[in-house]
C-alpha positions as CSV (number, residue, x, y, z in Angstrom):
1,X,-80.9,-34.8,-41.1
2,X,-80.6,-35.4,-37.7
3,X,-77.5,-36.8,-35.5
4,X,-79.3,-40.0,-35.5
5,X,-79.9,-40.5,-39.2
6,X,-75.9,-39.6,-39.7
7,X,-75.1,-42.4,-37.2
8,X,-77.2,-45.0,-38.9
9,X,-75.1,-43.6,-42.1
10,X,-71.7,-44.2,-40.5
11,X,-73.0,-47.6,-39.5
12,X,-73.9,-48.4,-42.9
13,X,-71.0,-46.6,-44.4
14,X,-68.8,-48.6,-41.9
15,X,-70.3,-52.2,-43.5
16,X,-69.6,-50.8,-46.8
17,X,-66.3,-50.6,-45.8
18,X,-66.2,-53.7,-44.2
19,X,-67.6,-55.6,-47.6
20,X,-65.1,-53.5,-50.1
21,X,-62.5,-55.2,-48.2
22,X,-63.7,-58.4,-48.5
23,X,-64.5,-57.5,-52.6
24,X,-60.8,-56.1,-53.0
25,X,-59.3,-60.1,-51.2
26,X,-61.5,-62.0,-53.7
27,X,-61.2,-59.9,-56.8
28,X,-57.1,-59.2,-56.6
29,X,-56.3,-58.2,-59.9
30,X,-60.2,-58.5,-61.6
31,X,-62.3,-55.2,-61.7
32,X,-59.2,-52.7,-60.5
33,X,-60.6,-50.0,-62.0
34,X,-64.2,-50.4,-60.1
35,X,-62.2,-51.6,-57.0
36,X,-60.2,-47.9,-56.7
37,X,-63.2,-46.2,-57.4
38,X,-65.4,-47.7,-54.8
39,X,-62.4,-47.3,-52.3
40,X,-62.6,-43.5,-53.6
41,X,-65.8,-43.6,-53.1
42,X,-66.1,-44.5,-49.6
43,X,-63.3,-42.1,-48.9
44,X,-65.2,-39.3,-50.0
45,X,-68.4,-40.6,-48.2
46,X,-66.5,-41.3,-45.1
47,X,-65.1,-37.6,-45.6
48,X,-68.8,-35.7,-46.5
49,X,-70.3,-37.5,-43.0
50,X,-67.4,-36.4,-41.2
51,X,-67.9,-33.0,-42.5
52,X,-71.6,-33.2,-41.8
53,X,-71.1,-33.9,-38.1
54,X,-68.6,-31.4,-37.5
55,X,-70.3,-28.7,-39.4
56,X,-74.2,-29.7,-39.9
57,X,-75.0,-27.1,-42.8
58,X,-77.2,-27.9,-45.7
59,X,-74.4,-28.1,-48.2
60,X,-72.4,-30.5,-46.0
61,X,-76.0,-32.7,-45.8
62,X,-75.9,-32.0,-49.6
63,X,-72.3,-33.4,-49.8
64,X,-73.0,-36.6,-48.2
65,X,-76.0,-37.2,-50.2
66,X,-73.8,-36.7,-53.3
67,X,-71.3,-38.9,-52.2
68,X,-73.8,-41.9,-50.9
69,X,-75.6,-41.3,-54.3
70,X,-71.7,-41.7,-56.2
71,X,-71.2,-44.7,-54.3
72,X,-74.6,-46.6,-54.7
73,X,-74.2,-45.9,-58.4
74,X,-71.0,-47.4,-58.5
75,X,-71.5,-50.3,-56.5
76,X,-74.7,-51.0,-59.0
77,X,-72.2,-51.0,-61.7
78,X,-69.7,-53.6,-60.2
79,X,-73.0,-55.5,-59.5
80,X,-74.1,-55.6,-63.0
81,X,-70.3,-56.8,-63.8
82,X,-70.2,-59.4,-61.4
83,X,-73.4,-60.5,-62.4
84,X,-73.8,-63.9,-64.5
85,X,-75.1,-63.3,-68.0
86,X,-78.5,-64.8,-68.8
């Protein structure tokens, strides 16, 4: 993973932040168990590229793989809640 490819993840990473915001306004009280752990999430994300660009190793590439992977999941789960039924 190059510098490049962990800037374009900060950039994303940053929107993510951005939109959890906005999700935490709108839901107040609703879904404040999948609201903390998406803010956990990102923390950790935020954390494992920071770690990746001071120290570029395998297992800090590793560690923000995990973390993006942790937060997709998650985020599909608050999807699926959100999500009219059919």
């Amino acid at each position: 993973m190059s510098e490049d490819t962990l800037d374009i993840v900060q950039t994303d990473l940053t929107a993510v932040q951005t939109d959890l915001q906005q999700v935490v306004a709108d839901a107040k009280s609703q879904y404040k168990t999948q609201r903390t752990r998406l803010q956990a999430d990102v923390t950790a994300a935020q954390t494992a590229v920071d770690a990746a660009r001071s120290t570029p190793s395998a297992a800090t590439l590793s560690g923000v793989r995990t973390a993006i992977g942790k937060l997709s999941k998650d985020v599909s789960s608050l999807v699926d809640q959100l999500a009219p039924p059919c």
